[in-house]
N, C-alpha and C positions, 0 to 999 in steps of 0.2 A: 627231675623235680619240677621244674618249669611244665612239662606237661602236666603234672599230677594238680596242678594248683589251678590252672585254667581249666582242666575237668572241674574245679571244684567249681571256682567262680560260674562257671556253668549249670553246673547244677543248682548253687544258690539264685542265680536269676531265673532259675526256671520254677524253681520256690514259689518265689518272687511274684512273679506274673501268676502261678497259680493261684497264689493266696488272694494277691488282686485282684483276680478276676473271679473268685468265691465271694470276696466282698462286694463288689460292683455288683454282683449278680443279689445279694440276699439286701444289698442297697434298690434294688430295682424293684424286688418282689413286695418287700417293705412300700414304696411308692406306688406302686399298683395298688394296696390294699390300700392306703390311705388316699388316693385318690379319689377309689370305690366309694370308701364312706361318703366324705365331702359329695360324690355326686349322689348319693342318696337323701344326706342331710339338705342336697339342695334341690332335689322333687319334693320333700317332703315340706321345706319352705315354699315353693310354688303352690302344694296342694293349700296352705294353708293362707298363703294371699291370695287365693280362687276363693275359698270358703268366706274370706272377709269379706272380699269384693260382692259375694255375693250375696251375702246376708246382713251385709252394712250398707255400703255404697251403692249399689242398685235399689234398694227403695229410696232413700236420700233423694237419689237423682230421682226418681220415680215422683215424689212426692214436692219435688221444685218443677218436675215439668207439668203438674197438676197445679199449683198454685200460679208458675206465669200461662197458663191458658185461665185461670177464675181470675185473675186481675184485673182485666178492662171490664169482669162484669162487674166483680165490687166495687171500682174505679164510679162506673157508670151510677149502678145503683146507690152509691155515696152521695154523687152529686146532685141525683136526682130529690133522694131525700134531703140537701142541705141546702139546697135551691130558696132564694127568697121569695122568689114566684110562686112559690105555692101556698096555698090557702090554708090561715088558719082558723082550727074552729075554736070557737068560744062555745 
């Protein structure tokens, strides 16, 4: 009898381990595909802070490095027209 019952316990551990390792595995294949998306969902977040950056924030910047190069003209031509030296007509 003692034999018959450790065949068993052996067989049920080997259940055991199979089942677990059917799970671990459909656990695994599961985390592959959800990984997969997330990394799609996050090229598709990149593509879309490229497309901001570059249809928002590049003229922005574009349009601030254009006004600090006109500033010391309008700086200049402010002062020159608010100058009290210069002549007024009657």
């Amino acid at each position: 009898m003692s034999l018959q019952s450790l065949d068993l316990l052996y067989l049920y551990l080997s259940v055991s381990v199979l089942l677990i390792t059917i799970l671990l595995s459909i656990v695994l294949v599961r985390l592959m595909s959800l990984l997969r998306d997330v990394n799609e969902v996050s090229h598709k977040v990149r593509d879309i802070t490229e497309k901001v950056d570059t249809f928002i924030t590049s003229p922005i910047l574009f349009s601030k490095r254009v006004f600090e190069f006109l500033h010391p003209f309008v700086e200049k031509a402010s002062e020159h027209f608010s100058s009290p030296s210069r002549k007024k007509r009657s």
